[in-house]
N, C-alpha and C positions, 0 to 999 in steps of 0.2 A: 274930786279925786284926780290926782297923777299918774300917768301910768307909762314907761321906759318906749318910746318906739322906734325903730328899725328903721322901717321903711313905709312908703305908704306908694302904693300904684295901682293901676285901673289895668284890668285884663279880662281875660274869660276864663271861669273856673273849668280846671282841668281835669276833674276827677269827684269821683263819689256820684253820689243822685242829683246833687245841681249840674253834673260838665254840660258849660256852653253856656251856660247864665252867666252875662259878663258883672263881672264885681270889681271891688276895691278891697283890695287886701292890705292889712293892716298889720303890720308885724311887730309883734311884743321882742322886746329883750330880752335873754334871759333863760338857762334853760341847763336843769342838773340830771335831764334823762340820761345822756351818752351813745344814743344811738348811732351803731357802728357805722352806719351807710348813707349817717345824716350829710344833706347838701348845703345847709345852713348854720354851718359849726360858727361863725359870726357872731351868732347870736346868742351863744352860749353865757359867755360872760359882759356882767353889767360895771365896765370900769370905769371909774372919775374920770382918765383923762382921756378916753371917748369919747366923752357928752360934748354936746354940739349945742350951736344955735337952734328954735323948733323948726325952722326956713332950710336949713340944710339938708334936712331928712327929705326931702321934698323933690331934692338933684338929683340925677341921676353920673354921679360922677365915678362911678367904683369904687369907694371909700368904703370898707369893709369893719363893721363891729364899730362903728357911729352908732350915737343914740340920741334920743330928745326926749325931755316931760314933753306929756302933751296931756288939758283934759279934753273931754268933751268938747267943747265950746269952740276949743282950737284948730280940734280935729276937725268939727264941721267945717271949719273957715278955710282951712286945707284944702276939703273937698271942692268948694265953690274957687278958691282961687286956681288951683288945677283945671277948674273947669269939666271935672268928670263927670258923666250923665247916668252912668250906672246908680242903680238904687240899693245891688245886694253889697253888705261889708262883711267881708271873713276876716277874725279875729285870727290869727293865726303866731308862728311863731318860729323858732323860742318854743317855749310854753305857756301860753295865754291865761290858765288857769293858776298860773303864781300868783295871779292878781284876784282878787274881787270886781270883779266885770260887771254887777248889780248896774252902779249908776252908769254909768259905759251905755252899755244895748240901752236902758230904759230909754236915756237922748236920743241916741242913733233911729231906735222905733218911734220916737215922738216927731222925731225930724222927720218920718218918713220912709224909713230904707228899712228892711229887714237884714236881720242877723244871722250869723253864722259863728262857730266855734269849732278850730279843731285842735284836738287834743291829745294828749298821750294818755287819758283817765289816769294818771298817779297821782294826780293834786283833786280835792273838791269840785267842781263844779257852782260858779256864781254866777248866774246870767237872768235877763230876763224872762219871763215863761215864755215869750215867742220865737228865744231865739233856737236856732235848728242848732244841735248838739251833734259835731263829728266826733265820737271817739276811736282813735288808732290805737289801739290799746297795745303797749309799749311793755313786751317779759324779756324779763331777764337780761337786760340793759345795765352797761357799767354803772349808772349812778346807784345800783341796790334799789330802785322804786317799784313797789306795788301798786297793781292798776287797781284802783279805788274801787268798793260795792255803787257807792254812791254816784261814779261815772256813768258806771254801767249802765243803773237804772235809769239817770237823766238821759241819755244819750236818744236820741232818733236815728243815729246810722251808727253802728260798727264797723265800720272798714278799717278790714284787718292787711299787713304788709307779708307776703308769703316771698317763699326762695324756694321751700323745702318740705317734705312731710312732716316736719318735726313740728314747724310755724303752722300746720294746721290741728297738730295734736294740739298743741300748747292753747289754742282758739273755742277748739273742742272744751276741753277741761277750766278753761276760763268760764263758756257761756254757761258752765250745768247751775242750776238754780234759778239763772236768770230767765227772767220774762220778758220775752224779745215779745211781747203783743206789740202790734205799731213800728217795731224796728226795721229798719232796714239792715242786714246782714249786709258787708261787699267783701267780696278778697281783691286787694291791689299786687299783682306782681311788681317787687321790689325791683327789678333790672326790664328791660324790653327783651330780656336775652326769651329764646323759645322752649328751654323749661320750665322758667317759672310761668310763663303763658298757660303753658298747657297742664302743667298742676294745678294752678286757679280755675282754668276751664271747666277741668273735669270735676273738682271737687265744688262748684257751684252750680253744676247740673246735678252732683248727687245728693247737695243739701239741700238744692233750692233757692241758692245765694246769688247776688247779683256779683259780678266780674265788674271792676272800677279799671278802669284803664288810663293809663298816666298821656290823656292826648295833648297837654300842652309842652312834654317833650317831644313828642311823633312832629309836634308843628313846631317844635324851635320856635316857641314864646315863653314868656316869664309866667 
């Protein structure tokens, strides 16, 4: 299987329960959320005369909304010809789950490296059982999407984007039903500005939720 990619680079994850496990992040094309605040509107759209050679994706040249097929096979040889030592790959995006990612992660864990997913829960979930499920569950975003049941339940981390109290009501009345056994809950403040800090602060000391902090802005890396 083919799947549209972006970008591929070796970093340290910035956020959630992995920050500081350096990985390879792998970015999907593609993506009909619309979130207002998104940093990666590039990758929204999958157009014919953006696709590239799969060696391009690879440059670092500022070429923005570039894409390449790439399967698995390719993608390993990516990995090796970059020469990246990292072992974790976040599937990211775009929105990663417009694909079927079954055969994807199965390679990726048979190679060796463990998995990661993160997502906005409005599309299914297809991954393999080990890979670690980020859902950022994405209301009331211009694209009309609903954040899937089926997310929900796959998910291993919730990490939700706050600004405001409304973005914790909304979070609230998302999880009722759900069974967070095994979840990790986080609130990410959406700006570094110090209200949305300290509204995450306080509303993860009175849930119990863990605080995701966006440190590979704080350190001006990718």
């Amino acid at each position: 299987m083919q799947y549209p990619i972006n970008e591929v680079f070796e970093t340290i994850q910035g956020e959630g329960v992995n920050t500081g496990l350096p990985a390879i992040f792998v970015r999907l094309q593609g993506c009909p959320v619309g979130c207002p605040w998104c940093d990666t509107r590039h990758t929204w759209e999958q157009t014919p005369e953006n696709e590239v050679p799969a060696e391009q994706v690879l440059q670092t040249d500022g070429q923005l909304g570039r894409w390449a097929w790439y399967d698995a096979e390719t993608l390993l040889q990516a990995f090796q010809q970059k020469s990246f030592s990292a072992k974790h790959v976040v599937l990211t995006g775009g929105e990663p789950c417009l694909f079927d990612l079954v055969e994807l992660t199965n390679s990726l864990n048979h190679a060796g490296y463990t998995t990661q997913i993160e997502t906005s829960g409005t599309f299914e979930v297809k991954c393999s059982q080990s890979t670690w499920v980020t859902v950022s569950p994405k209301i009331g975003m211009k694209g009309g999407l609903n954040v899937q049941s089926q997310a929900l339940a796959r998910a291993n981390e919730i990490k939700h984007p706050v600004a405001t109290q409304r973005h914790i009501e909304q979070l609230e009345s998302l999880l009722e039903g759900v069974d967070l056994t095994g979840k990790v809950v986080c609130l990410q403040p959406i700006s570094q500005k110090p209200n949305a800090t300290a509204l995450a602060i306080k509303e993860c000391i009175a849930h119990n939720w863990r605080l995701s902090v966006q440190t590979h802005k704080y350190l001006q890396i990718d």
